[in-house]
C-alpha positions in Angstrom: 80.9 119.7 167.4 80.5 117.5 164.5 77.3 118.2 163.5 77.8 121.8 163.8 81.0 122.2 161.5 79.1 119.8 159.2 76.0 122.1 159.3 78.6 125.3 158.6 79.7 123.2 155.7 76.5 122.8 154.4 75.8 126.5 154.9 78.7 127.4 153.1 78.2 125.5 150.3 74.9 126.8 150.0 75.9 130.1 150.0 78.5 129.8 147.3 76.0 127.6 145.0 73.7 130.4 145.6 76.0 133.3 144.7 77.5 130.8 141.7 73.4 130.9 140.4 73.1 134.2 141.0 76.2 135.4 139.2 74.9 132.7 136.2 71.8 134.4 136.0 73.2 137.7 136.0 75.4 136.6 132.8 72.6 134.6 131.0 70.7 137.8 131.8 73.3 140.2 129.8 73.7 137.7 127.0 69.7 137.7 126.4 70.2 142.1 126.5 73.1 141.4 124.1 71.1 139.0 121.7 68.3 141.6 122.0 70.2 144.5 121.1 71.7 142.5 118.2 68.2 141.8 116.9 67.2 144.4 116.0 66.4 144.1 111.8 68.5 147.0 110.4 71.3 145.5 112.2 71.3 141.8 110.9 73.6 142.7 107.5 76.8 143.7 109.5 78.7 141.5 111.1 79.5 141.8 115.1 82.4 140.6 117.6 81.9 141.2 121.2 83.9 140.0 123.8 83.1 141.5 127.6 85.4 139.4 130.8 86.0 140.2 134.3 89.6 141.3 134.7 89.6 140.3 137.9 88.7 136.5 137.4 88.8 136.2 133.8 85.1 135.4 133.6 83.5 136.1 130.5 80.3 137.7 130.6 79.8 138.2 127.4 80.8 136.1 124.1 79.3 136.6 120.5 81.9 135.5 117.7 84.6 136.4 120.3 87.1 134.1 118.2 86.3 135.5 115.1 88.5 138.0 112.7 87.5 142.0 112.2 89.0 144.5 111.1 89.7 146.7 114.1 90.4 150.3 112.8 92.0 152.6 115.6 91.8 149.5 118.0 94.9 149.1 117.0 96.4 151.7 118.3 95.9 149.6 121.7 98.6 147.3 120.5 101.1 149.9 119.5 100.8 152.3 122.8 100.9 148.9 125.2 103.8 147.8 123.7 105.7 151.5 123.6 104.6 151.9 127.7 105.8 148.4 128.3 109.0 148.1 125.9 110.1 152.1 125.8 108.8 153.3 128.6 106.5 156.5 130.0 109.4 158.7 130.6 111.1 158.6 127.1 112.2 161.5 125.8 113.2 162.5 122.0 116.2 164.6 121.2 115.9 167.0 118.3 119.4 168.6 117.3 120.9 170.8 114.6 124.3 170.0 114.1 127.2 170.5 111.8 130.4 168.6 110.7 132.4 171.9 110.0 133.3 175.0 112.0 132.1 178.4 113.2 134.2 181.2 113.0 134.7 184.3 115.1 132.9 186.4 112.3 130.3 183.9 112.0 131.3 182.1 109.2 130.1 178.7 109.5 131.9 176.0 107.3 130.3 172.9 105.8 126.1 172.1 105.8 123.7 172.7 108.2 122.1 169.4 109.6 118.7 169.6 111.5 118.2 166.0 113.0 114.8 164.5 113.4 114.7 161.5 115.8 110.8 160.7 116.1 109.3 163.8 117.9 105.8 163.8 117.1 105.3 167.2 118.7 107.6 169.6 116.6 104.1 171.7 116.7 102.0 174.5 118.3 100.5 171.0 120.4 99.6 172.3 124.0 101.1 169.2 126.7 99.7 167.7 128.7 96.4 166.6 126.8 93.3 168.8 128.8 89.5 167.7 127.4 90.6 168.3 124.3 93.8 168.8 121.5 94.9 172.5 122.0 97.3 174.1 119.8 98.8 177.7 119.9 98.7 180.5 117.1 102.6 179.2 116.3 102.4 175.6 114.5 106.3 175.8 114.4 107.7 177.0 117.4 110.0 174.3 117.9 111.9 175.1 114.5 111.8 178.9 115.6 113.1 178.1 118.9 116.4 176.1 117.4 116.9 178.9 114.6 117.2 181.5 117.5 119.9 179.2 119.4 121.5 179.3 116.2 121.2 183.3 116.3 122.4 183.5 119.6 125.6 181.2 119.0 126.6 183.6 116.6 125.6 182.3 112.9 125.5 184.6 110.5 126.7 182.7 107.6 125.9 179.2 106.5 128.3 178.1 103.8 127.0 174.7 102.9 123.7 172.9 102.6 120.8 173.1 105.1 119.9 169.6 105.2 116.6 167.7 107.1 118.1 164.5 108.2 115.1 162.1 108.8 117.1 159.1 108.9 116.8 157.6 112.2 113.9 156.0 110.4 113.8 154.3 107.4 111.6 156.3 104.5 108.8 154.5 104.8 105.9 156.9 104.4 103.2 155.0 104.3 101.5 151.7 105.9 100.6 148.4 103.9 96.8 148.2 103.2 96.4 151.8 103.0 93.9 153.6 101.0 95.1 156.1 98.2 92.5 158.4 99.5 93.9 158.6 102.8 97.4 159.9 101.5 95.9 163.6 101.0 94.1 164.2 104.3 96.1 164.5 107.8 94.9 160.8 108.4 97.0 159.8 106.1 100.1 161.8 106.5 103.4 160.6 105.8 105.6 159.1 108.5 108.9 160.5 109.0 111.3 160.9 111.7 111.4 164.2 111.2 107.8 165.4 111.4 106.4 169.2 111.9 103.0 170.3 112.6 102.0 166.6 112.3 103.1 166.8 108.7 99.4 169.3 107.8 99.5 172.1 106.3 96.3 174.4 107.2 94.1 175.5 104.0 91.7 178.5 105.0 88.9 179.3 102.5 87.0 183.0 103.0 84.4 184.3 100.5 85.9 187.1 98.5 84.3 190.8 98.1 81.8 189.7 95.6 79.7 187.7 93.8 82.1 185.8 90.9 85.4 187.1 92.7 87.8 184.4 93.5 88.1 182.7 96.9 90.4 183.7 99.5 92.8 181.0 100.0 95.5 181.3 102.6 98.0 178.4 103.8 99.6 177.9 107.0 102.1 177.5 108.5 104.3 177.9 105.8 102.7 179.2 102.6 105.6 179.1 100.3 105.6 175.3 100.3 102.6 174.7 98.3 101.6 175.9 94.5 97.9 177.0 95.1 95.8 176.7 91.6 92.6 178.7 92.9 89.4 178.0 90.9 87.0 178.7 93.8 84.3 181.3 92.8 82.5 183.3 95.7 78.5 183.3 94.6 75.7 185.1 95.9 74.6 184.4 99.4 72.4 181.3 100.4 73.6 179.3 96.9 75.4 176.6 99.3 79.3 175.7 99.8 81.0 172.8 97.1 84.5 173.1 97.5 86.8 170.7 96.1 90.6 169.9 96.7 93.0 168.1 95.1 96.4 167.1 95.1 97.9 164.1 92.9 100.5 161.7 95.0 104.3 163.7 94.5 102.8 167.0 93.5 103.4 169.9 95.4 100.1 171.5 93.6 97.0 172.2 95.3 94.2 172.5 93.0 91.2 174.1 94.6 87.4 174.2 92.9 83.7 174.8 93.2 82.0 177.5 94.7 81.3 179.6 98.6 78.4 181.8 99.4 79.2 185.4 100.2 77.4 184.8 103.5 79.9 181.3 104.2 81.7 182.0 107.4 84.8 179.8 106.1 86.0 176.7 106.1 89.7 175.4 107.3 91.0 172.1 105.8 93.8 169.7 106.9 95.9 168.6 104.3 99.0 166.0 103.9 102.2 167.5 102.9 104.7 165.2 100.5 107.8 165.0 102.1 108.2 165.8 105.4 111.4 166.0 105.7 111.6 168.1 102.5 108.9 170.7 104.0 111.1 171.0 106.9 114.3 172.0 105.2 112.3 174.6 103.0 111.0 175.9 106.2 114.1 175.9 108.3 116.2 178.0 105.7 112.8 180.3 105.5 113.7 180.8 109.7 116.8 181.6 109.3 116.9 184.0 106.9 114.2 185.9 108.6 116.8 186.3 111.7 119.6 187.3 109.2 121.2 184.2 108.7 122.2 184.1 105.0 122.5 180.2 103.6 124.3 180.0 100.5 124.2 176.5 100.0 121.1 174.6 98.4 118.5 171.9 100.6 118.7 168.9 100.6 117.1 165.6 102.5 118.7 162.8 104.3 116.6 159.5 104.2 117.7 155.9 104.3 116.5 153.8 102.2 114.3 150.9 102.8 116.3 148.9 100.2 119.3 149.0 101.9 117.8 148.0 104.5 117.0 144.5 103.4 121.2 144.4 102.8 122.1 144.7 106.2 124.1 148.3 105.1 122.9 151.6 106.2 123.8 153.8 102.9 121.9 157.1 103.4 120.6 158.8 100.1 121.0 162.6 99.8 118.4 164.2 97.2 118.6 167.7 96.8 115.6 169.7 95.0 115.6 168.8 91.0 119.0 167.6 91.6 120.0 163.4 91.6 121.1 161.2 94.2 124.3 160.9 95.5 125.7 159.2 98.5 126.0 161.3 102.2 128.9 160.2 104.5 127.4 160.7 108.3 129.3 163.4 109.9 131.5 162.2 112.7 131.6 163.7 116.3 129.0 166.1 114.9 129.2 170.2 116.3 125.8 170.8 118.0 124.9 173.9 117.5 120.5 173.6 118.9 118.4 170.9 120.6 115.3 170.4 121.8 113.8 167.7 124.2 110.6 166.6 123.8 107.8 165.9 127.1 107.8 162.0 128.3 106.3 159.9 125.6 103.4 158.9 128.6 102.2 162.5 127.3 102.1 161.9 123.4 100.2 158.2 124.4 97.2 160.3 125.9 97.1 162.3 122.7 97.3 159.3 119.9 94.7 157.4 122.1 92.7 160.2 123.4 92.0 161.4 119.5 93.2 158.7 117.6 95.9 160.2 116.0 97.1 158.2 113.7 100.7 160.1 112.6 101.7 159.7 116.3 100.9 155.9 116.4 102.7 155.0 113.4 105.5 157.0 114.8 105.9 154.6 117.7 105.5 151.9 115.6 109.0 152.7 114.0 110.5 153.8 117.8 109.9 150.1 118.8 111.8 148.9 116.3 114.6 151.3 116.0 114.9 151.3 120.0 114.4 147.7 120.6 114.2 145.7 117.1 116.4 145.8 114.1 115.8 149.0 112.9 113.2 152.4 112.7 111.2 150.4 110.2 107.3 148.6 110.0 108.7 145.5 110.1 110.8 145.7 112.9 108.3 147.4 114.6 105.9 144.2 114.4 108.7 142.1 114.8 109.2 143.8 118.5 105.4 144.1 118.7 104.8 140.6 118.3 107.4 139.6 121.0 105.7 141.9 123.0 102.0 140.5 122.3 103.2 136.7 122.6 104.9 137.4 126.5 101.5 139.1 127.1 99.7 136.2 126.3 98.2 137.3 123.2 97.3 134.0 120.9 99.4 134.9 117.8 97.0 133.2 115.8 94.1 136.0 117.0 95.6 138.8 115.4 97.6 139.8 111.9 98.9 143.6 112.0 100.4 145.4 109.1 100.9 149.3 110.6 100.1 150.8 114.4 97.6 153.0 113.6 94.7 150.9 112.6 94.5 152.5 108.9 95.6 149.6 107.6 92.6 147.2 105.6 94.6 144.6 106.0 94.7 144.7 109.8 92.6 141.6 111.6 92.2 141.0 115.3 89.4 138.7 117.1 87.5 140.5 120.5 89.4 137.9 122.5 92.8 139.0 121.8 92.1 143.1 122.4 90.7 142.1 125.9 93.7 139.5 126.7 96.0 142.6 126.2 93.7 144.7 127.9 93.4 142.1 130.9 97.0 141.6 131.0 97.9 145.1 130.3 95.7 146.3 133.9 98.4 143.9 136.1 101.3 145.9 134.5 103.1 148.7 136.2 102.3 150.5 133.3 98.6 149.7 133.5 97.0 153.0 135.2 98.7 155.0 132.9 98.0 153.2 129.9 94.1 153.0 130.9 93.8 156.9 131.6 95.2 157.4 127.7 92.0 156.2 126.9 89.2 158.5 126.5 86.5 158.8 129.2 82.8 158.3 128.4 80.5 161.9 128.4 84.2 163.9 129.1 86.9 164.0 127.4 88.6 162.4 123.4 86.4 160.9 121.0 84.2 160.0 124.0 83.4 163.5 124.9 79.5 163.5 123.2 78.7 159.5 124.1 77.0 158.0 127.1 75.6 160.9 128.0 72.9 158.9 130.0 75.2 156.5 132.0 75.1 155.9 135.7 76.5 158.4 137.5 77.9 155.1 139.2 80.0 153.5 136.0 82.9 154.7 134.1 83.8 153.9 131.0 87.4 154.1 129.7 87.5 153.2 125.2 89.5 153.6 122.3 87.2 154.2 119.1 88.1 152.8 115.9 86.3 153.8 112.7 87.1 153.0 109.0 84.2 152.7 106.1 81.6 150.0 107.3 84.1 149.5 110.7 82.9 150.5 113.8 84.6 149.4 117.0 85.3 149.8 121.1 87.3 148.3 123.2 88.8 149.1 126.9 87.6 149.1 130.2 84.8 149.8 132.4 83.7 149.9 135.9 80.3 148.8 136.6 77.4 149.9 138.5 78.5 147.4 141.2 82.0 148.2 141.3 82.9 145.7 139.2 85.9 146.1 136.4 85.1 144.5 133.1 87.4 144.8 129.8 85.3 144.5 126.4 85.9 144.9 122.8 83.0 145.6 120.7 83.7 145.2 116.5 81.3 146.1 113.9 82.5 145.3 110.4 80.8 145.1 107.0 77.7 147.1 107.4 76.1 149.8 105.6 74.4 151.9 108.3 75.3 155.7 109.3 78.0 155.9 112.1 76.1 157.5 114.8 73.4 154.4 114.8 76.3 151.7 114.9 77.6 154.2 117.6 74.6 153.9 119.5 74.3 150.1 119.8 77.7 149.7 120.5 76.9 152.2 123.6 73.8 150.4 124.5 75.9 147.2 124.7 78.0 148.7 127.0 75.8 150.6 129.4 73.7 147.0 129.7 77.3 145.3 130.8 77.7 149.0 133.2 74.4 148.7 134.6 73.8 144.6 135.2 70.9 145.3 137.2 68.1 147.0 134.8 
């Protein structure tokens, strides 16, 4: 009996030394595809972080500079939607309300201003929910506002006596992230951040050729045209001369200046643009409603913000500006008169969209939510504040990772390839973790994954969130192996020169050799 437990011993000892080897050689094997990949000569300028683990036993299969400090671009946006699922919650909902701190009448007459109330809805838009494949977004960018001017209609208001006022002040006005680029500020990647926020905060330039050769341009502007001063200095030319069109619009202008020149034969061109102030746009916009359903406002607009400065104070003095008009101090209504709201879809909804197309807006959005819902206040720095506590009970070394906004649009932003696939790893034991891993795009179907790894095993999936910035590449998520296996990685390319598409394609070769450990 002895000699045959010992020999079963022996046997299984073998066995596990053997499987031990065989697993060694199968991770030696990818680091050698790794160092080859990584060889190549146009490739040895840029600098590289790659960090690819088991998440079932922590193993790491694959380590080059994994300690290191990248810029991680829309990797970021990992951090900000893990710590909204965990800390907020899939099921959160945000309340849009008009409201009013005077009376309606039996004629109609109603007394005192006219408040529309933003709290964080990032979808006050045409935006079809759920995410399908791909954004989808109906003819009518401003639905939402239509749909709250009609309850208004239908309760009766015919008269509005005071001010229509956009009150964005559940978060602090804060527009923009540290570390941004001024460049950014005039494109939808950069739009501002308010808590009031319609159609994303982009306005829709479309550009036609006009009749003739040396007629102007057509320029048309959607969805509201009024709130933009269009300079046109477009020329159409004769057909096959080529498209140059230039935009521009300096920081607190409402002027778009448009130049260069479109072929007769040009089929047209649509450009996102950034409006200034949101909550601004949304006033102009909301009067522009009403008086289209008869509602006659006699009062002027105005804006509601707080102020980050009185912030740091520990008061909550809200600034009122009206248009061309100076500041002067708003007391919050009491026990307002709600007069329209509107409920957003669960917040699990708006995480596919920010992480399925990196939408940046969105993400900053939730940024502010964490710390207005759980922190000090609907600021950035509350927001890390929460989103620190967050990282730190997750695991993440706090000396891995400095974050200054929760897009990723941010320069100043630094993580290592360790500390993405710690959250990653610790985010996949979480209640939350099946939800927050289909957010991400799939490989060859669906986001900003839909055209890569076309060629994968029909065997492996592959679940990442992209990140690009000028000379920043990066991926990082989760995916599921030829053999069944689940593996977290983050892949981040900083500091080279190289088109896109080819740092694209070696960070997809990396991962289909981790996806396919057996060729």
């Amino acid at each position: 009996m002895y000699i045959r437990r010992a020999c079963f011993g022996l046997l299984l000892c073998a066995l596990l030394t053997s499987a031990a080897q065989a697993d060694s050689h199968k991770h030696a094997n990818l680091n050698k595809k790794v160092e080859k990949i990584l060889a190549q000569p146009d490739l040895g300028r840029g600098f590289w972080g790659i960090e690819i683990t088991s998440v079932k036993t922590g193993k790491v299969l694959c380590s080059v500079n994994a300690d290191k400090m990248f810029t991680p671009a829309s990797n970021t946006k990992l951090f900000t939607t893990a710590a909204a699922l965990a800390m907020i919650g899939p099921d959160y909902k945000f309340r849009t309300t008009v409201e009013t701190s005077g009376s309606l009448d039996k004629y109609g007459r109603l007394s005192g201003d006219l408040v529309l109330v933003g709290r964080g809805d990032p979808n006050l838009s045409g935006r079809e929910l759920p995410y399908n494949t791909h954004t989808q977004r109906d003819a009518d960018a401003v639905r939402v506002l239509e749909k709250l001017a009609d309850e208004l209609a239908q309760k009766g208001v015919k008269y509005v006596d005071g001010d229509i006022v956009a009150d964005d002040s559940y978060f602090a006005f804060e527009r923009y992230g540290e570390g941004w680029s001024q460049d950014d500020l005039v494109w939808p990647d950069g739009a501002p951040v308010s808590a009031l926020t319609v159609n994303d905060n982009v306005i829709f330039v479309n550009i036609l050729p006009g009749a003739r050769a040396g007629d102007r341009a057509f320029v048309s502007v959607t969805p509201f045209a009024d709130y933009y001063t269009i300079d046109n200095r477009l020329l159409t030319t004769p057909a096959g001369t080529g498209r140059k069109i230039y935009i521009n619009r300096e920081p607190g202008s409402t002027t778009l200046t448009l130049w260069g020149t479109m072929p007769l034969d040009d089929g047209g061109v649509n450009e996102g643009l950034a409006i200034e102030d949101p909550a601004e746009f949304a006033a102009t916009l909301f009067r522009h409603l009403l008086e289209v359903r008869g509602i006659a406002v006699y009062g002027k607009l105005r804006t509601h913000h707080t102020e980050l400065a009185s912030l740091s104070t520990f008061t909550t003095t809200v600034v009122a500006t009206s248009r061309g008009g100076s500041e002067h101090s708003l007391t919050t209504p009491v026990g307002p008169l709600v007069l329209g709201e509107y409920q957003s879809a669960a917040l699990s909804q708006d995480i596919q969209v920010i992480n399925k197309v990196s939408q940046n807006l969105h993400a900053e959005i939730l940024l502010r939510l964490l710390g207005r819902e759980k922190g000090t206040g609907g600021t950035v720095q509350a927001g890390l504040e929460v989103l620190r506590g967050f990282l730190n009970n997750a695991g993440v070394p706090a000396e891995e990772y400095v974050l200054y906004d929760g897009s990723g649009l941010s320069r100043q932003n630094l993580v290592t390839p360790h500390a993405v696939v710690e959250l990653l790893r610790y985010a996949s034991t979480q209640p939350w973790g099946p939800e927050f891993r289909d957010s991400l795009p799939i490989a060859g179907k669906d986001g900003s994954l839909a055209e890569r790894f076309k060629d994968l095993d029909s065997t492996a999936t592959v679940y990442g969130k992209t990140g690009s910035l000028g000379g920043v590449k990066t991926l990082s998520g989760y995916a599921v192996t030829s053999k069944g296996e689940q593996v977290a990685f983050s892949i981040l390319a900083n500091n080279f020169s190289l088109p896109g598409k080819r740092v694209n394609e070696v960070i997809d070769s990396i991962i289909e050799a981790a996806v396919n450990p057996g060729k």
